[in-house]
Structure formats: structure tokens, C-alpha cells
C-alpha positions, 0 to 999 in steps of 0.5 A, a space after each residue: 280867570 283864564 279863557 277856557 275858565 271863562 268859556 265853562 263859565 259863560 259858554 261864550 267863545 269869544 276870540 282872543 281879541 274879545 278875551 283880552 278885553 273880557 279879561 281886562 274887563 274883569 280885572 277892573 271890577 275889583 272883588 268880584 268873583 268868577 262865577 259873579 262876572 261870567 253871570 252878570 257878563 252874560 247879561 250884558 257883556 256884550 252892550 255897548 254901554 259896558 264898553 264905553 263905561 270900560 273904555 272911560 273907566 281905562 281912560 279916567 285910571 290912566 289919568 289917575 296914575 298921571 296925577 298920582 306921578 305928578 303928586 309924588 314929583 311935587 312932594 319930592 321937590 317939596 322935600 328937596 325945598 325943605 331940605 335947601 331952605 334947611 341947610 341955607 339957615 345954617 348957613 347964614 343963621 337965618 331964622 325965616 329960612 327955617 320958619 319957611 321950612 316949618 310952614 312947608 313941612 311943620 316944625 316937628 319934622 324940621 329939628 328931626 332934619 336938622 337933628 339928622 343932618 347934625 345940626 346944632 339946635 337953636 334954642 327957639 327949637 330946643 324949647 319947642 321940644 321941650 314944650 312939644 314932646 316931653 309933657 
């Protein structure tokens, strides 16, 4: 919705200010149509709840995003761990490195990294496959 939508609408004439704020306001709620937001927005658009619900609801969202980037950090680590602690039991044939690994990621995602970096599998993990995926 654009300003002069808004000011057919609601006949409200905020300034460009209290537009901004209307408009970020209205791209919050989501599926809510024009028309809806003009009606219920001249009910109560103006109250002080609204805003300090708005102002929480920018807050709590920014936080979300924060969380969400930190998650998407912990999983690219976690890969990264996977994929050392992978390429550590080729290189020493230790065993526990890759049960590490499967408890990390789970044993069906392992062979398929070990099977992409050309590794040759164990026989624990052709077995595995043979008792996993082909039945």
C-alpha cells in the first residue's frame, strides 16, 4: 500500500514520518489485506498500545534474525567438525573419529561424505548400507 492509498483509505493524512511507521506497521501484519488494515488501523492506530506492541514485535524480530544467524554459524561449524573429524579417521584409520562423526550427523550422511570425498568404505559401513538401504 502507498501513502496516497492509504490516505483514500483511511482518510488520515499522516506526515511522512507517521507513514513510515503505518507502512512498517502494515508489513508486519502479515496476510492482512488494505482495506482490513485502513479499518482496524482507524480504530486504533493511533494508541499507544499498538505502538509499544510494534516497537516489541521490531525488537523480538531482530532478535529472531540474531538467532537465526547464530544457528546457521553452529551448523556450518558443525559440518566443518564433521568433515575434519571425517578426513582425521582416514587419515589415521580410527574408527571413533567416525562414530563421532555419525553421532554428530548420523551414520547415513557420513558414507555419503566419505563416499564424495572418494574414500574407500569400511567394511562396518558397507554393511550398514547393506542392512539400511537396500532391504
Amino acid at each position: 500500500m502507498n501513502y496516497q492509498e492509504f490516505i483514500e483509505r483511511t482518510g488520515l493524512t499522516p506526515t511522512s514520518e507517521e507513514y513510515q511507521t503505518i507502512e512498517a506497521i502494515y508489513m508486519a501484519t502479515g496476510e492482512m489485506d488494505k482495506d482490513g488494515f485502513c479499518k482496524e488501523f482507524k480504530k486504533c492506530g493511533d494508541s499507544r498500545l499498538v505502538a509499544e506492541l510494534f516497537r516489541t514485535i521490531c525488537v523480538l524480530k531482530g532478535q529472531y534474525g540474531e538467532r537465526c544467524n547464530e544457528i546457521d554459524d553452529l551448523h556450518e561449524q558443525k559440518n566443518e567438525m564433521v568433515d575434519f573429524l571425517i578426513d582425521r579417521a582416514q587419515a589415521f584409520s580410527d574408527k571413533e573419529l567416525l562414530e563421532k562423526a555419525s553421532e554428530m550427523v548420523g551414520q547415513k550422511e557420513v558414507i555419503r561424505r566419505r563416499i564424495v570425498k572418494d574414500y574407500n568404505l569400511w567394511s562396518y559401513e558397507t554393511e550398514w548400507m547393506l542392512n539400511n538401504l537396500f532391504q
